[in-house]
Residue frames as a rotation matrix with the C-alpha (Angstrom) as fourth column:
UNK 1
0.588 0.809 0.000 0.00
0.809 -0.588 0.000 0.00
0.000 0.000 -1.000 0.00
UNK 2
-0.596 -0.803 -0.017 1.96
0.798 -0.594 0.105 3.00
-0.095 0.049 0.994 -1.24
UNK 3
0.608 0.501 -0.616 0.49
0.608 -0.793 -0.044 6.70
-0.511 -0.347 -0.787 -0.27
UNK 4
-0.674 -0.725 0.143 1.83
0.739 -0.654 0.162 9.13
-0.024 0.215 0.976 -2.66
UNK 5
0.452 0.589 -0.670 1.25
0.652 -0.731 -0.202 12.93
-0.609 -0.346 -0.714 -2.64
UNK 6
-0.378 -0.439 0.815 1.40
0.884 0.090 0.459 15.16
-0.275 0.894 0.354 -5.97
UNK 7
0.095 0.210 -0.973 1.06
0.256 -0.950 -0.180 19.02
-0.962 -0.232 -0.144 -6.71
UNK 8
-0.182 -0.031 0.983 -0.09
0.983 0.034 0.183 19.99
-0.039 0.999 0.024 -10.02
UNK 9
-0.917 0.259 -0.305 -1.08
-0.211 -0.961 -0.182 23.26
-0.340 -0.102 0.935 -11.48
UNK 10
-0.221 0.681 0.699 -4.91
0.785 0.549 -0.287 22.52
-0.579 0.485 -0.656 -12.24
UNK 11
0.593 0.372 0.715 -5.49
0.742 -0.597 -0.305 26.20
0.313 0.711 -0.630 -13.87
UNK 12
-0.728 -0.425 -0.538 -4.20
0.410 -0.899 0.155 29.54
-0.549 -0.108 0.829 -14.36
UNK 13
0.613 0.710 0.348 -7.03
0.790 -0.552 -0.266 32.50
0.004 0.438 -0.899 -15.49
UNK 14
-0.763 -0.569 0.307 -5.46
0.645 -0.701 0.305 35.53
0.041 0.431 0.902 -16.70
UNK 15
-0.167 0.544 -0.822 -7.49
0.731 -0.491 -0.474 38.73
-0.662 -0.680 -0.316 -15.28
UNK 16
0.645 -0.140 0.751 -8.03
0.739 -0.134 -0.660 41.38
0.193 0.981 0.017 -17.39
UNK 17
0.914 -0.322 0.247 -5.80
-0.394 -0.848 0.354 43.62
0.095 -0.421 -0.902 -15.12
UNK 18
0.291 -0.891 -0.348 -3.26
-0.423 0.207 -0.882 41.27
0.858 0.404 -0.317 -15.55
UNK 19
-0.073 -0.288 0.955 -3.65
-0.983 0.180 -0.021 39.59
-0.166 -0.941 -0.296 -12.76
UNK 20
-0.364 -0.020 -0.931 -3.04
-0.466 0.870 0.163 35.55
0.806 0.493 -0.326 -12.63
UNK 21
0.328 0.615 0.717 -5.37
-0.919 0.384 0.092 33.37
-0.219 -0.689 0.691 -10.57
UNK 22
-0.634 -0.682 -0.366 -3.43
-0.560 0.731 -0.391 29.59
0.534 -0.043 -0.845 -9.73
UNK 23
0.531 0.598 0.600 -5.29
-0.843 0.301 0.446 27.28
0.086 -0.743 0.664 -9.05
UNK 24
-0.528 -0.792 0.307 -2.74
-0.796 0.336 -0.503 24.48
0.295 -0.510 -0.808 -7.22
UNK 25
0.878 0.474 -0.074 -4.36
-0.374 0.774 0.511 20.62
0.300 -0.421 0.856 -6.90
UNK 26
-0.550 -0.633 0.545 -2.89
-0.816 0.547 -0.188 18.37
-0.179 -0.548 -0.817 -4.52
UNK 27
0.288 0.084 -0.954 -3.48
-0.673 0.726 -0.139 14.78
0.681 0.682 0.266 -5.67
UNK 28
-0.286 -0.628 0.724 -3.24
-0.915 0.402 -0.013 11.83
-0.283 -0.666 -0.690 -3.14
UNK 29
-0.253 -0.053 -0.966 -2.69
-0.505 0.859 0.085 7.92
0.825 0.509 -0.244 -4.49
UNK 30
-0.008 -0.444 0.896 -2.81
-0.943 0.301 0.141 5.06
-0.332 -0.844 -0.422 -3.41
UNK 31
-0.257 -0.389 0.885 -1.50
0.291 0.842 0.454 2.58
-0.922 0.374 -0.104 -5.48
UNK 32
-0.970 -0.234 0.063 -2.18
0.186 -0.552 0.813 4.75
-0.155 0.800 0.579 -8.27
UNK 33
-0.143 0.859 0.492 -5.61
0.362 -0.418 0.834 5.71
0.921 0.297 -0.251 -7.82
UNK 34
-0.336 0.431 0.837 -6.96
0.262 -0.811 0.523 8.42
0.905 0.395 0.160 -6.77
UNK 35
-0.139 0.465 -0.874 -8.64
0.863 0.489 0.123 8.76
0.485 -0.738 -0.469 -3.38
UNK 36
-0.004 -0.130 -0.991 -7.91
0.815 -0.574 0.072 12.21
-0.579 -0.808 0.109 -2.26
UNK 37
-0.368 -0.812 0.454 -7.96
0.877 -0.465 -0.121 15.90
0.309 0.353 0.883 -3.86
UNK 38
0.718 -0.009 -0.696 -7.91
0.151 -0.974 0.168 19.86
-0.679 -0.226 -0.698 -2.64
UNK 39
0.168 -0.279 0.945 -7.29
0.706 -0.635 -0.313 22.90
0.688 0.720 0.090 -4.32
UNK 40
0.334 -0.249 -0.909 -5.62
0.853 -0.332 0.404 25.92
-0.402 -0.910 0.101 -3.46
UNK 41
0.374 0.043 0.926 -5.75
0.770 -0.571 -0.285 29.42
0.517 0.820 -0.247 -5.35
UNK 42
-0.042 -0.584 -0.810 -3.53
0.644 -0.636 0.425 32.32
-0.764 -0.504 0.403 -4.98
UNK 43
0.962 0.267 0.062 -3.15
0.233 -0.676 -0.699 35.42
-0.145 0.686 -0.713 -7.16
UNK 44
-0.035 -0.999 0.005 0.21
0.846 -0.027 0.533 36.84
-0.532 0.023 0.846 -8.73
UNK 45
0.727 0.154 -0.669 0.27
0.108 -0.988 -0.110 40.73
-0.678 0.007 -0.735 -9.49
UNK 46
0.677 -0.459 0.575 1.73
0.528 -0.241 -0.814 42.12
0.512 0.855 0.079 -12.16
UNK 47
0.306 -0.777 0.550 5.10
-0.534 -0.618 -0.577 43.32
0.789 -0.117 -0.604 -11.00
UNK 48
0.385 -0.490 0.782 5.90
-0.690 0.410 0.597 40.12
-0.613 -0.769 -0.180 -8.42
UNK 49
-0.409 -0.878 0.247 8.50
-0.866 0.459 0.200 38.11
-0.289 -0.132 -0.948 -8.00
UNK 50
0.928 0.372 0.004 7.81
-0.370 0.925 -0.082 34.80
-0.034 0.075 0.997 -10.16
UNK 51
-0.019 -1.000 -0.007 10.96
-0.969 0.021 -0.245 33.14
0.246 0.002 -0.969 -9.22
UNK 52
-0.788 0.095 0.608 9.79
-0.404 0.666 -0.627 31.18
-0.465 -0.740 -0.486 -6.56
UNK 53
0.350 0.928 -0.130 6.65
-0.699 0.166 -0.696 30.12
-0.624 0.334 0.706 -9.14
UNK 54
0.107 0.121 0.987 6.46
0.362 0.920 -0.152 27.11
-0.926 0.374 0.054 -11.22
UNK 55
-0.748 -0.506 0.428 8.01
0.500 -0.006 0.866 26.54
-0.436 0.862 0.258 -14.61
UNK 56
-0.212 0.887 0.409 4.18
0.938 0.067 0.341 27.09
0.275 0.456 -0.846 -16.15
UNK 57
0.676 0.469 -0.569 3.56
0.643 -0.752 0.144 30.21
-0.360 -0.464 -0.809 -13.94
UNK 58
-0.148 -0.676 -0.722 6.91
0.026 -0.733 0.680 32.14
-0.989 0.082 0.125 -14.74
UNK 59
-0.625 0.004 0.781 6.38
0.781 0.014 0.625 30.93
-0.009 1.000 -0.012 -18.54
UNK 60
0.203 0.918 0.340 2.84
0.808 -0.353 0.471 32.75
0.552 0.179 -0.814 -18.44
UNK 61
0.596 0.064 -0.800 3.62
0.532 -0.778 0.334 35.82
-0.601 -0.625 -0.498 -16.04
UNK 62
-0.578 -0.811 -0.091 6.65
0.528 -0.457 0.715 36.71
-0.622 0.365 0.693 -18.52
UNK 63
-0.624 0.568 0.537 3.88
0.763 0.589 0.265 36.72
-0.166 0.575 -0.801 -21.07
UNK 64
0.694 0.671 0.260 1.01
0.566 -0.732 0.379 38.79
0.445 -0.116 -0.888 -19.84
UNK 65
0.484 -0.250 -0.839 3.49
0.651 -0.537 0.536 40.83
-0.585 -0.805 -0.098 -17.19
UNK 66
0.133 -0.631 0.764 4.80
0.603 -0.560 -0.568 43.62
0.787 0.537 0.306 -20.07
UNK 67
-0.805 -0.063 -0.590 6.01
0.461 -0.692 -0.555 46.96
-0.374 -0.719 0.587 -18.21
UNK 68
-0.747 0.564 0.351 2.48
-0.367 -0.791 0.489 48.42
0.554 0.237 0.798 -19.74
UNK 69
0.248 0.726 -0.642 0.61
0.252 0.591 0.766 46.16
0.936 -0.351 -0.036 -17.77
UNK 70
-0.065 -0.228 -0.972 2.52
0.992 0.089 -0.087 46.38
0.107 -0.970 0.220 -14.75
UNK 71
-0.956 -0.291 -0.044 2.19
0.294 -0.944 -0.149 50.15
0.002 -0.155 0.988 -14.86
UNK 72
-0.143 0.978 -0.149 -1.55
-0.132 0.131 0.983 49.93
0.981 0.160 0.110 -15.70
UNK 73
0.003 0.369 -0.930 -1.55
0.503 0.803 0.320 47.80
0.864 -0.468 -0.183 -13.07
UNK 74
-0.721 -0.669 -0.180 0.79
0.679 -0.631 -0.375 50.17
0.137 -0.392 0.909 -10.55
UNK 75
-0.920 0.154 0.360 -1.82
-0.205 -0.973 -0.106 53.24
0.334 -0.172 0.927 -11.10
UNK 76
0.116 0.990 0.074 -5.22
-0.318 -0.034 0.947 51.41
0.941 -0.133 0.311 -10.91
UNK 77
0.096 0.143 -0.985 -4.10
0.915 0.377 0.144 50.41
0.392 -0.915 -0.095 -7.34
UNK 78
-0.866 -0.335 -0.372 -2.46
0.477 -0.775 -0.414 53.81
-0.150 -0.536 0.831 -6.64
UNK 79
-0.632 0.754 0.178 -6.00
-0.261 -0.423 0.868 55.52
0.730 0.502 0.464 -8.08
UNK 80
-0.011 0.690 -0.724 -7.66
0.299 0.693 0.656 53.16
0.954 -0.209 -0.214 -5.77
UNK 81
-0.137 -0.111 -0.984 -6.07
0.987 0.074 -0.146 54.26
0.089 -0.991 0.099 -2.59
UNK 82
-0.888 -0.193 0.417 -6.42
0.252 -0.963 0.091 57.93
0.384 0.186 0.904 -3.49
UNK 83
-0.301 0.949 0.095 -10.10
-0.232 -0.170 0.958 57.26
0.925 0.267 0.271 -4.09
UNK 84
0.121 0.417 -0.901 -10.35
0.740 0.568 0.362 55.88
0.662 -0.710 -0.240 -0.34
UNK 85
-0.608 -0.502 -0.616 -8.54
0.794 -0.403 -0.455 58.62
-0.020 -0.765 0.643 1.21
């Protein structure tokens, strides 16, 4: 009886602000089938650090993340806090 555990990407959506939505299954086996899975979604902002991101995520963030996006991106937050203050 062998218990393995297995992180995939199951999606990536592309915002139109350029924001990426990850959605992250975890897969558990057991003896090759199936028995277990959860998801886990996170966001990545134009202008972070994809280092630390899967091959698939950095491939796509280079992609959509131009510097017109990430500036887009940059003022509609700064706009946003303005608009609170």
């Amino acid at each position: 009886m062998a218990l393995t555990e297995r992180a995939t990407i199951g999606a990536i959506t592309i915002l139109s602000d350029g924001q990426l939505q990850v959605r992250v299954d975890t897969v558990v086996e057991k003896d090759g089938h199936e028995i277990a899975r959860n998801y886990h979604r996170y966001v990545v902002n134009p202008g972070d650090d994809l280092s630390g991101e899967l091959a698939r995520t950095q491939t796509i963030g280079r992609a959509v993340h131009t510097p017109d996006v990430i500036k887009a991106f940059d003022q509609a937050r700064t706009d946003k806090e303005v608009s609170r203050a």
